[in-house]
Each structure stands twice: as C-alpha cells, then as structure tokens.
C-alpha positions in Angstrom: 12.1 -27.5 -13.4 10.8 -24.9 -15.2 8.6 -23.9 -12.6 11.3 -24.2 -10.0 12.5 -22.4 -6.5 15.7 -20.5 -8.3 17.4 -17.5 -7.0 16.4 -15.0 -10.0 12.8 -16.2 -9.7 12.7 -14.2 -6.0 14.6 -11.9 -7.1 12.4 -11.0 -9.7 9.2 -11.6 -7.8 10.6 -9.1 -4.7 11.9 -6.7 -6.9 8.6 -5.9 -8.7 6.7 -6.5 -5.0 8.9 -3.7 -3.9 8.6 -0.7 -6.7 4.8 -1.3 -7.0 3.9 -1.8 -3.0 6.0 1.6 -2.9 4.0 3.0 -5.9 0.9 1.6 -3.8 2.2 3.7 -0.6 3.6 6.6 -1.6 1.5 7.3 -5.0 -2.0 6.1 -5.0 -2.4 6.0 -1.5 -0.4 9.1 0.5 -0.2 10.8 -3.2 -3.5 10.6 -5.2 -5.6 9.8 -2.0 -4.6 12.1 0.7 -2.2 14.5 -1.6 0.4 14.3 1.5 3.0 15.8 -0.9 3.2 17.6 -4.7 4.6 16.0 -7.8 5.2 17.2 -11.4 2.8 15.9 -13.7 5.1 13.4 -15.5 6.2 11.7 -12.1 2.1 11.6 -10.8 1.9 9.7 -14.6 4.3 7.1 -13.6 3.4 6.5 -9.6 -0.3 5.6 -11.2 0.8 3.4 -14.2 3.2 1.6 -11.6 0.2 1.8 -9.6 -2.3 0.0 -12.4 1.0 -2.5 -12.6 -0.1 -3.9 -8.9 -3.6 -5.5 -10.7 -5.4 -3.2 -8.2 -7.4 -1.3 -10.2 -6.8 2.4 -11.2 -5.3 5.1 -9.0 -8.7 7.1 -10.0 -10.5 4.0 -9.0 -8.4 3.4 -5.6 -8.1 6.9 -4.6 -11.7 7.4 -4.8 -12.7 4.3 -2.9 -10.3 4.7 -0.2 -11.5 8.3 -0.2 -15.3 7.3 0.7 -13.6 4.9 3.2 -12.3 7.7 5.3 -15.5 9.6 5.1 -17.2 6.7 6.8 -14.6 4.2 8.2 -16.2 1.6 10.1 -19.4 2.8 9.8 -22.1 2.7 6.9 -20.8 3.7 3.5 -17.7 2.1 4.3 -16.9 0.1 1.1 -14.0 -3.0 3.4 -15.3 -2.5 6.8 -14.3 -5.6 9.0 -17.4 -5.3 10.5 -19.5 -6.1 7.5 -17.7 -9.1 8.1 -13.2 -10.0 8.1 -13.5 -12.0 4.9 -15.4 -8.7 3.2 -12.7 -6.8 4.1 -10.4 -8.3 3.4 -11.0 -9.0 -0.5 -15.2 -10.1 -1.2 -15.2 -6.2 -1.5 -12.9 -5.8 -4.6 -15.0 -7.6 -6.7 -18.8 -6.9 -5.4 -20.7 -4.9 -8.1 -20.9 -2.1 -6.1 -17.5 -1.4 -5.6 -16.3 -1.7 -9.1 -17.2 1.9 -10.6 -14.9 4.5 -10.1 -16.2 7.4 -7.8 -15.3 10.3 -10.3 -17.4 12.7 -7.8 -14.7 11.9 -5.3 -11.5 12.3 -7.3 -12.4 15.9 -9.0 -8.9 17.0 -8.5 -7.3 14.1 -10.7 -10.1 13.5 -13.2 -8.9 16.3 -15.4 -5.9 15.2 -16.2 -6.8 12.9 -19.5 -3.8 10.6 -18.9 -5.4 9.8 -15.6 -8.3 9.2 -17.2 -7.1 7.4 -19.6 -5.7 4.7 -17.6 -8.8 4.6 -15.5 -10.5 3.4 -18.6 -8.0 0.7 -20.0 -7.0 -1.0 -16.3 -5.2 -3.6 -18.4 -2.4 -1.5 -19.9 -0.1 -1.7 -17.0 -1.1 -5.1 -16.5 0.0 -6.2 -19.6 3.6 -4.2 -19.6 4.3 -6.3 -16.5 3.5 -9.3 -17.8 5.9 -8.4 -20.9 8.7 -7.2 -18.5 8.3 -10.6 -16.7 8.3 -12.9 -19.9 11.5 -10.0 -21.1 13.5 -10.8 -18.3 13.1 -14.3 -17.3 10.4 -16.2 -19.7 7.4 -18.3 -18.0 9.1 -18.7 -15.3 9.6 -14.6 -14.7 5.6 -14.8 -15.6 5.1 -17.2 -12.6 7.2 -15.4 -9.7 7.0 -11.8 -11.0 3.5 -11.6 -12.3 2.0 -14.2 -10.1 3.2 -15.0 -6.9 4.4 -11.3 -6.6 0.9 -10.0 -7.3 -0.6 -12.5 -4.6 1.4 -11.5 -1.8 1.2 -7.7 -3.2 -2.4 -8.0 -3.0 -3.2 -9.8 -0.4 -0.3 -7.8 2.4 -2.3 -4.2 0.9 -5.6 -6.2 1.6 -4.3 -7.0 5.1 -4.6 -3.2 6.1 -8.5 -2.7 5.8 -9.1 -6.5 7.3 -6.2 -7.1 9.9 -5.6 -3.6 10.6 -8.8 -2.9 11.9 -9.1 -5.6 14.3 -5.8 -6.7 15.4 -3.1 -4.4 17.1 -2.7 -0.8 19.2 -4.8 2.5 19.2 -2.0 5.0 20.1 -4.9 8.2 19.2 -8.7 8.0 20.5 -10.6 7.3 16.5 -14.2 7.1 15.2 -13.2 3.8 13.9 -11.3 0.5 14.8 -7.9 1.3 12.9 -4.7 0.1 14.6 -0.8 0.2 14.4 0.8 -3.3 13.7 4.3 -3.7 13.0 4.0 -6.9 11.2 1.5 -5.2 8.7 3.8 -2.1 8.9 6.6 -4.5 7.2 5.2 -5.8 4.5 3.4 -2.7 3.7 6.3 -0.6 3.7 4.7 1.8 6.8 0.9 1.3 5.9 0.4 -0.6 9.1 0.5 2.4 11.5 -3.1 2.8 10.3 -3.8 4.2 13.7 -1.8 6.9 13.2 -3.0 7.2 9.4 -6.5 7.8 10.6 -5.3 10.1 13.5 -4.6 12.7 10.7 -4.3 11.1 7.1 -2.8 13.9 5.1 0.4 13.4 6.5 3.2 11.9 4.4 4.7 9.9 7.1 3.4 7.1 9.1 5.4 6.4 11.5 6.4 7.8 14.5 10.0 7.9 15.9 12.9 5.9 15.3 11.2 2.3 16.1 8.0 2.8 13.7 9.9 1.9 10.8 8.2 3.6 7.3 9.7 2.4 4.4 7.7 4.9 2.2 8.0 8.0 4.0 12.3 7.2 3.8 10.9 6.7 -0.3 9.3 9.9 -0.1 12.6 11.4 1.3 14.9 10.9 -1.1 12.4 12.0 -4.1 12.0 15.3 -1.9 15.9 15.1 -2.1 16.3 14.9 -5.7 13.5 17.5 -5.8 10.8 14.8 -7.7 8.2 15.7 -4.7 7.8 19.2 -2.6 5.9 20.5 -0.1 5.5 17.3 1.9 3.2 17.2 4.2 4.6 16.0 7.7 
C-alpha cells in the first residue's frame, strides 16, 4: 500500500530523525543554550533552521526555556518539572499558555541577530521545507514516515529527557535537582541522557564520560571542530 512498511520509508524517516535530533543536541541545546562551543554565523543559521525543522519550536524559544529550566530545575519556575506531575513533563508543558512566549530576556545574546529573530517569529518556515523535502523525495508516503512518524519519535525521545530523566536512572554528581544518566535515553538522544552529568556542569560540550558513555553529539561536535565549522569547544 501506499501507506506501507517499505525500506525507503525508514530510511527516510531515520535519516531526518538523525540530522535534526543532532541539530537538537549539538545546536539548540549544547550551542544556543549553553554556548558549549563557537560557530560562524552562517553555520549557527543552519543548526536553528534544522532546529525549527524538528516542530519544536524556535531555537530562541527553546534556548530560553531550557535556560529558565536550569535556573530553577526541579524546583518552582521550572517550566517540565516531573514533579509538577510525569505527564507535565513530559509534553502538557509545550502547549500550556504559559510556556509558549519566547523568553527574549533570557536569550539576549541571540536576539540580535535578525535571522534568529526572524525565524522565531515564522516557526512554520522550516516546518514547511521538511514537509516539501518529504513530498520531494518520496511523495505522501515520504510525508507519512519523514514528517510524521519521524517527528513523533523525535519529539517524544527529546521529551523523554525532562520526564524519564528526572526520575529514572543514576546520580553519578550530588545535584539540586533529580536529573540522572540513562543509557537507554542516552541512545536515542544521541548523549542527552547523561543528564546527570549535564547538570553537574552544563556548559560543557560533551556528555559523556569515558569510553562506555557513548555521545553521539559530542563525536558530531568533533568532526565540525575538525573541519574547523566549531572552535573553542568547551570540554
């Protein structure tokens, strides 16, 4: 059927879960959130418009909320806290009414830039070129596994780290707040799931620890610092 299980449908469908969970990581989250490494401005445009393509809201929008999340982490203020409830934290807070304006206040360092801006304002831009990529390379069906069922699991494996990852696994360093390591989370995050670690000192560019904490995004981040795209990473 149309609709079908085919090869090229997963394909497609990890392929785009794969460049934006990476943009996720390494751009709006260790990038425009924590500034773990420096980036010319034509490489910071495109790790936020592949950002936007993740149906996530802005980099602006993100990196400010996720900013107010580690002023307060598990404690009032915090905008996903498990303990305002796992199902809150998991996704009711991306779409309560308090949670949708952009905390410009938080993000002075980005908000000049008027391309930044820009795509703060018109969130559907990069939604719309992956929808046109999908339908490019592989008609409805590409819609259905590339847009769709690759946003889902996107969406809901990022989600996992302010819900699971603050109530399930490890606490390698003594924190404030309930954040743990998991290696499941870890895997489908590409490295986000040593959150422990994250909080423990979250300007850093890498994740994990030694050999066995596998970071998909900080060996990302490595090979941009390679072909000199990033410098002065953090670590």
């Amino acid at each position: 059927s149309a609709l079908g299980l085919s090869w090229h449908g997963v394909l497609l469908a990890a392929a785009l879960y794969a460049v934006r969970m990476f943009a996720l990581t390494a751009g709006v989250h260790r990038y425009f959130s924590h500034r773990a490494f420096k980036t010319s401005r034509w490489v910071q445009f495109l790790l936020a418009f592949a950002g936007g393509m993740a149906v996530m809201r802005s980099a602006l929008w993100w990196a400010s909320l996720h900013r107010q999340h580690h002023r307060s982490s598990d404690a009032e203020g915090d905008p996903h806290s498990p303990r305002q409830g796992f199902l809150w934290s998991h996704f009711l807070w991306f779409m309560a009414r308090e949670n949708q304006a952009t905390r410009y206040d938080l993000v002075k360092d980005f908000e000049e830039y008027p391309e930044l801006a820009w795509l703060d304002r018109r969130e559907w831009v990069p939604i719309l070129v992956l929808i046109g990529i999908c339908f490019a390379i592989d008609g409805f069906p590409g819609w259905v596994w590339g847009a769709n069922v690759s946003s889902v699991l996107l969406c809901h494996f990022t989600f996992s780290i302010n819900s699971f990852s603050h109530v399930f696994g490890t606490q390698r360093y003594e924190a404030r707040d309930d954040s743990r390591n998991s290696l499941v989370i870890a895997l489908v995050s590409f490295g986000e799931g040593w959150h422990n670690n994250h909080h423990s000192l979250p300007w850093r560019a890498r994740l994990g620890e030694g050999p066995w904490q596998i970071d998909i995004t900080w060996c990302g981040i490595r090979i941009l610092e390679g072909l000199r795209l990033v410098w002065d990473v953090r670590r």
